[in-house]
Each structure stands twice: as structure tokens, then as C-alpha cells.
C-alpha positions as CSV (number, residue, x, y, z in Angstrom):
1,X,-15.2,31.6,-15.1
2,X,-13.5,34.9,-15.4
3,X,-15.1,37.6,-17.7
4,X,-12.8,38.9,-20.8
5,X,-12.7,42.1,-19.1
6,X,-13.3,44.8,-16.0
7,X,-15.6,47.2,-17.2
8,X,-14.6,50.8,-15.5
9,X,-17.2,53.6,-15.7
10,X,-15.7,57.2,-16.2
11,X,-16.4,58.2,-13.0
12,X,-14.4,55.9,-11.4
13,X,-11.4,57.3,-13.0
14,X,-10.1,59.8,-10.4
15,X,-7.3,60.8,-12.3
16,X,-5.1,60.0,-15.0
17,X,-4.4,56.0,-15.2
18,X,-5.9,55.7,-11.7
19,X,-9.2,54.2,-11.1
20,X,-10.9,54.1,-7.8
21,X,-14.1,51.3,-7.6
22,X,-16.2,51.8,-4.2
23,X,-18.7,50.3,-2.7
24,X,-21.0,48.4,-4.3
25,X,-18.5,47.7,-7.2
26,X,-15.2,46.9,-5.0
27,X,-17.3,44.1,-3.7
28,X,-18.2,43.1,-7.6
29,X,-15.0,43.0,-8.6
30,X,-13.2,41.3,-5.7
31,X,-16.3,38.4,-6.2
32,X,-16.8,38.2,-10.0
33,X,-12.6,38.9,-11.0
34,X,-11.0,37.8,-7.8
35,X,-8.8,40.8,-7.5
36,X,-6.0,40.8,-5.5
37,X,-3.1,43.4,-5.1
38,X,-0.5,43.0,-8.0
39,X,-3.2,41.3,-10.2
40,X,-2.7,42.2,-14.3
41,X,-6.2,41.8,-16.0
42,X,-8.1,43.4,-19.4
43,X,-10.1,46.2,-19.0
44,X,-12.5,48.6,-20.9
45,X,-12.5,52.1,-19.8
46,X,-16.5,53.7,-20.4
47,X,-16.3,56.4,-23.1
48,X,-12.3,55.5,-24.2
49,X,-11.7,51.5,-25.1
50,X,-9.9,48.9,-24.0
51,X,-6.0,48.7,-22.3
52,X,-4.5,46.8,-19.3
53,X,-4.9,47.2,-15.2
54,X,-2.9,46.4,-12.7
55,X,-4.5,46.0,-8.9
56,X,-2.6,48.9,-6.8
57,X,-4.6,48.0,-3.7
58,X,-7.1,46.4,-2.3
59,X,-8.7,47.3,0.9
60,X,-12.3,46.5,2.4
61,X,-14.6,49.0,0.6
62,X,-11.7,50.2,-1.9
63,X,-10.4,48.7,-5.3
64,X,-7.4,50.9,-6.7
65,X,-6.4,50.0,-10.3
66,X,-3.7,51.3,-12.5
67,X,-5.0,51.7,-15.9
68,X,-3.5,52.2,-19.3
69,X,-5.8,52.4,-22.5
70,X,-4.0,50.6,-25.8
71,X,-6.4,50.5,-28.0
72,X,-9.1,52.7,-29.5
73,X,-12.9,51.5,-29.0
74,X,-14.4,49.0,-31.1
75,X,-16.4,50.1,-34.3
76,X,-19.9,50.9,-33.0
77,X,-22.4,48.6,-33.9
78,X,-25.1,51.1,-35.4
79,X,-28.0,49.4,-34.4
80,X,-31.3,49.9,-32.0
81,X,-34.0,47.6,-31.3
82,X,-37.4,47.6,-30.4
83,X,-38.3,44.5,-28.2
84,X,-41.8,43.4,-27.3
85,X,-41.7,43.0,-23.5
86,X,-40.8,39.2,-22.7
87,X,-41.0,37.8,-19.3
88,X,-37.7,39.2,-16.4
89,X,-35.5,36.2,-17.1
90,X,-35.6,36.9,-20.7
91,X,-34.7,40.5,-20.4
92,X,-31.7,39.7,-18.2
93,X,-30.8,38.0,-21.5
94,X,-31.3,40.3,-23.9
95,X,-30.0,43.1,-22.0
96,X,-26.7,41.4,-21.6
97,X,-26.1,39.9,-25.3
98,X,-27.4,43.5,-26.3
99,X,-24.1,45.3,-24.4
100,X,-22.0,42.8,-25.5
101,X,-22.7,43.1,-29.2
102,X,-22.6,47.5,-28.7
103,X,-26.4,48.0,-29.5
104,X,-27.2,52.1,-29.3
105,X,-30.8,51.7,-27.9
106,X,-33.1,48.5,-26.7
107,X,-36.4,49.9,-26.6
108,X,-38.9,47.3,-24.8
109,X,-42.6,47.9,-25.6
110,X,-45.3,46.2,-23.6
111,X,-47.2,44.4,-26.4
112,X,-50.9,43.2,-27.5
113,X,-50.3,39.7,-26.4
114,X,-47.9,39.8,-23.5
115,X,-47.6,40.1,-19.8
116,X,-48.7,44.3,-18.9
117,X,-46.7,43.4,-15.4
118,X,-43.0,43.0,-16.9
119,X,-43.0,46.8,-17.0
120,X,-42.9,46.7,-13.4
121,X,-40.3,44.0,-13.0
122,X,-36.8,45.0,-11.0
123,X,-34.7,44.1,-13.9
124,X,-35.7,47.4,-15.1
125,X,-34.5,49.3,-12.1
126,X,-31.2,51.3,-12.7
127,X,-28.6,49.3,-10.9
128,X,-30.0,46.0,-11.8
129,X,-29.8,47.3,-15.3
130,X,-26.3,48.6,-15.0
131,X,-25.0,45.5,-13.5
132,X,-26.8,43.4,-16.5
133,X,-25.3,45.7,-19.1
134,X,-21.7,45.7,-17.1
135,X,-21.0,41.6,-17.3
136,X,-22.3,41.8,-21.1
137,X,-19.8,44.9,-21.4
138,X,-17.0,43.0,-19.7
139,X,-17.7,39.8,-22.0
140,X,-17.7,41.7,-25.1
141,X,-15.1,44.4,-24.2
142,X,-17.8,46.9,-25.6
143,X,-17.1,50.7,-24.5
144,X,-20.3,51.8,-23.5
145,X,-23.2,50.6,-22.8
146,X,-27.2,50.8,-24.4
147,X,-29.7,53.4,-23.9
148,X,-32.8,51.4,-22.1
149,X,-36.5,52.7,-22.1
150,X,-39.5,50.8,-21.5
151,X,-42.6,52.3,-23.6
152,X,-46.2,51.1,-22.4
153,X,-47.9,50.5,-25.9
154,X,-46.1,50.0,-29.0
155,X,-48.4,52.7,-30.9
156,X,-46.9,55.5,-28.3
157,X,-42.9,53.5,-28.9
158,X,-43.0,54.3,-32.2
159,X,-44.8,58.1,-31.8
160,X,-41.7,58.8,-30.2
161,X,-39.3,57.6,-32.6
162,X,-41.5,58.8,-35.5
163,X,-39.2,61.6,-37.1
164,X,-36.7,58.3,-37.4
165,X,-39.2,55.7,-38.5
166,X,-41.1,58.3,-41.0
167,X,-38.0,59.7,-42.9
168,X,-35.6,56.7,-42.7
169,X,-33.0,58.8,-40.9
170,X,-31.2,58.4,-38.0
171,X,-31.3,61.5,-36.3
172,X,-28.3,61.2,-34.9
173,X,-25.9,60.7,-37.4
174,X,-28.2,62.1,-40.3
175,X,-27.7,58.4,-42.1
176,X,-29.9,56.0,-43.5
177,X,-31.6,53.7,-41.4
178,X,-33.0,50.1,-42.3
179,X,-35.9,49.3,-40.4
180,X,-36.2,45.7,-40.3
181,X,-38.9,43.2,-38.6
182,X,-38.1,39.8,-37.6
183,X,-41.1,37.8,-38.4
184,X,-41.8,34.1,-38.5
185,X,-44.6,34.6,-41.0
186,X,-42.2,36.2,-43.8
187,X,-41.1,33.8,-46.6
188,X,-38.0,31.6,-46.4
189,X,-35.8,33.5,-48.3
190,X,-36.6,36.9,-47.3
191,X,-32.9,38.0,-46.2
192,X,-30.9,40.9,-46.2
193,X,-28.7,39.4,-48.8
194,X,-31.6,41.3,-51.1
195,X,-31.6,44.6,-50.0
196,X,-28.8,46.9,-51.5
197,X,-26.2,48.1,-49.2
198,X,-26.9,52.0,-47.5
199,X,-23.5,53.7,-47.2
200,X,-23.4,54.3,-43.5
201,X,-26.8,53.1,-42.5
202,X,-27.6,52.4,-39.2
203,X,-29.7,49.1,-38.0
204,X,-33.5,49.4,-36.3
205,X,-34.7,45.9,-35.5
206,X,-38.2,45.1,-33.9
207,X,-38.5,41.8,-32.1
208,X,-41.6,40.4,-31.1
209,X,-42.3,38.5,-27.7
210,X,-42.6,35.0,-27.0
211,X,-46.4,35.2,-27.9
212,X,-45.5,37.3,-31.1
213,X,-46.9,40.7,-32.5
214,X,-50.1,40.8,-32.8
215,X,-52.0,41.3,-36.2
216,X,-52.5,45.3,-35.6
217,X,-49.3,45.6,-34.0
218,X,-47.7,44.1,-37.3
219,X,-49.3,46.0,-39.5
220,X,-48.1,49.3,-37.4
221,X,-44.8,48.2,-38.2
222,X,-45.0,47.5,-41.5
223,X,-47.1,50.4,-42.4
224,X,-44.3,52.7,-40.6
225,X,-41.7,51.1,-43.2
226,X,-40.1,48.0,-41.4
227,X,-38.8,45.4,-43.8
228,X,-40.4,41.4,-42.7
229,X,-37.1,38.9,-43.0
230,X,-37.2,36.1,-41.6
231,X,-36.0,33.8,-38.4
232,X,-36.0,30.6,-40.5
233,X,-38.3,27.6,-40.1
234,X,-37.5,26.9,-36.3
235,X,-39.2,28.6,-33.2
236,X,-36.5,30.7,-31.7
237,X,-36.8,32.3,-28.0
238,X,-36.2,36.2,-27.9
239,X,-32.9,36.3,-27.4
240,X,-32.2,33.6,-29.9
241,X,-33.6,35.6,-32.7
242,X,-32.0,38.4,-31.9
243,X,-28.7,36.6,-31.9
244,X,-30.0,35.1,-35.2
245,X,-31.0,38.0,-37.2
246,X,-27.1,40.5,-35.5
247,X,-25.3,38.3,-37.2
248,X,-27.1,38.6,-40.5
249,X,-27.4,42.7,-39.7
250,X,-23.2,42.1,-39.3
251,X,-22.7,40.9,-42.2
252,X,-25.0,43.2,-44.1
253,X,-23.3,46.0,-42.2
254,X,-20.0,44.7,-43.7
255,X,-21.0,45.1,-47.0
256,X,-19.6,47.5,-50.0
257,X,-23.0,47.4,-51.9
């Protein structure tokens, strides 16, 4: 089944309206879109939104496509999450619902209670990465794609993020920024529907993995500020929660108080 779109990085543009795909990614596209000369399809051009192509050529090595962008990019999706490291397959999940959705940043952090060898995992290398975050692009015809780093302890993830966590702004856009933790032991009806509406916040999630947080790394989290809400009565895998608790963070987002 085709994607919703061809994702086109910046570089790729070698001039204006014409985009040149080499390699590596002539191959992708001529497998995953079935390109063929004269072919119309969607696309989403990296740092500039979406518009139509138009297949100019096609030969061995070399994908030529006439672009035009129609449409500005999507509003961004002012959110970063902090993930505790869940085994390869689930990564290759996250990483692509993540890109499709426009998340900033996806922070994995080995935890307490999970595997110390996912850091090493391939998914993590960059073009496995890049081709993960492209087909969640392409589905979601999202613009850009996440900032990924891969912290060793969670106690050294949020050091580095500190000046955000401590002062509840995002240092990029100076805003507010909810810090929230999705938590099977919070109450039932702890929901965002409680907590007033921040004009212009931003979004920091923290996911546990599939063996959960463990009691130290919880309390780091909520002594740093997060928020516990909860993922409901049912056992969710990682990706599933995170699904579960974007599409509350949307409609918070969405809010006018």
C-alpha cells in the first residue's frame, strides 16, 4: 500500500521545483512509491510543507521530480518525550508514529528495569533512523522530522534537560512547558481535562518501558515536576500509550483555557 506521501529532504532539492533522489533513496522510492516517468504523487518537502510532484525521469541510480509546494507546513506539534528504552521492534514503532504525529524530540533513556543492550541496537544508527522517521513522515505528511538521542541513565537524561525541567520553560520558544508522566499507578481520573490551559505551552511526556519505571526512577520524575495521568485500567505496550495519552496532549493543546 502506497504511503500518503514522498518525503524529500532539502538537500535533494537541486534547484528550484527540481528534486534529484540518488542512490540509496532512488532505489526507495522506485520500491516503496513505484515511480515511473510521468507519475503525479503528494509530497512533503523537509523544512517547507507539502505540494505536488511529477516524475521527470527515471533512470537506474537517478529519480528526477518536479516539485511544487501548495501548502504551508502543518502546525507543529509542540511536544518531546522521554522514553524508557524498550526492546528494537518497539523503537521502530515509536520512532515512526513519533514523525508522523511532528514530535520535536524522542529522548530514549536506558532504564532501572530494562534491557542495558537496546542502546546498542542498529535501529539507532543514522540511516536506519532516517528511513524509520521518513515512512512515518510520508504517512503523516509531517515536514520535518524528530531530534533522536539515546541517554544511558535517566538521572544524566534529565541533567541535561534540567534548565527545561527546573524552570518549566522551553528553552526554545521561552513558553511554558507541561511536564507530564504516563503512569499506570496514577488514579483513574487523573486527566488533563484538570489542568488549566498554558497559552503556548509546549508538551514533555515521559514514557516508561515495558517493565515500567522503577520506584527511584519515579520519584526523579516527579520530584523534577512531572504531572502522573493516567493510561487507563488496561495494560498498554509503549507505543500504545503513547498513542493513548497524544491524543489527549491534542486535545489539551487545542484548548482556549
Amino acid at each position: 500500500m502506497r504511503v500518503n506521501y514522498l518525503f524529500i529532504f532539502s538537500t535533494e532539492c537541486s534547484s528550484e521545483g527540481q528534486a534529484l533522489l540518488a542512490g540509496e533513496r532512488a532505489v526507495y522510492v522506485r520500491e516503496q512509491h513505484e515511480v515511473y516517468e510521468g507519475l503525479s504523487l503528494a509530497v512533503v518537502i523537509e523544512g517547507r510543507g507539502r505540494g505536488t510532484g511529477v516524475v521527470s525521469s527515471v533512470q537506474g541510480e537517478q529519480v528526477s521530480i518536479q516539485f511544487q509546494v501548495t501548502s504551508a507546513p502543518p502546525a507543529p506539534f509542540p511536544s518531546r518525550c522521554l522514553i524508557g528504552l524498550p526492546r528494537p521492534q518497539t523503537v521502530k514503532k515509536v520512532l515512526e508514529l513519533c514523525a508522523a504525529l511532528g514530535v520535536d524530540e524522542l529522548h530514549f533513556v536506558a532504564s532501572e528495569l530494562g534491557q542495558k543492550s537496546y542502546q546498542s541496537s542498529t535501529v539507532f544508527e543514522e540511516g536506519e533512523l532516517r528511513r524509520l522517521m521518513v515512512k512515518g513522515a510520508e504517512q503523516g505528511g509531517e515536514w520535518r522530522l524528530p531530534k533522536v538521542v539515546v541517554h544511558s541513565h535517566l538521572k544524566k537524561c534529565l541533567a541535561e534537560i534540567c534548565p527545561l525541567v527546573q524552570s518549566g520553560v522551553h528553552p526554545a520558544r521561552q513558553t511554558t512547558e507541561l511536564l507530564l508522566l504516563a503512569d499506570t499507578e496514577a488514579s483513574f481520573d487523573s486527566s488533563l481535562n484538570k489542568v488549566p490551559r498554558a497559552p503556548g505551552a509546549a508538551v514533555l511526556l515521559a514514557v516508561g518501558p515495558e517493565a515500567g519505571w522503577s520506584m527511584e526512577e519515579r520519584q526523579m520524575l516527579v520530584t523534577r515536576g512531572f504531572l502522573s495521568i493516567s493510561l487507563g485500567s488496561r495494560v498498554l505496550r509503549v507505543e500504545q500509550a503513547l498513542a493513548f495519552v497524544f491524543g489527549q496532549v491534542a486535545l489539551y493543546l487545542a484548548r482556549e483555557t
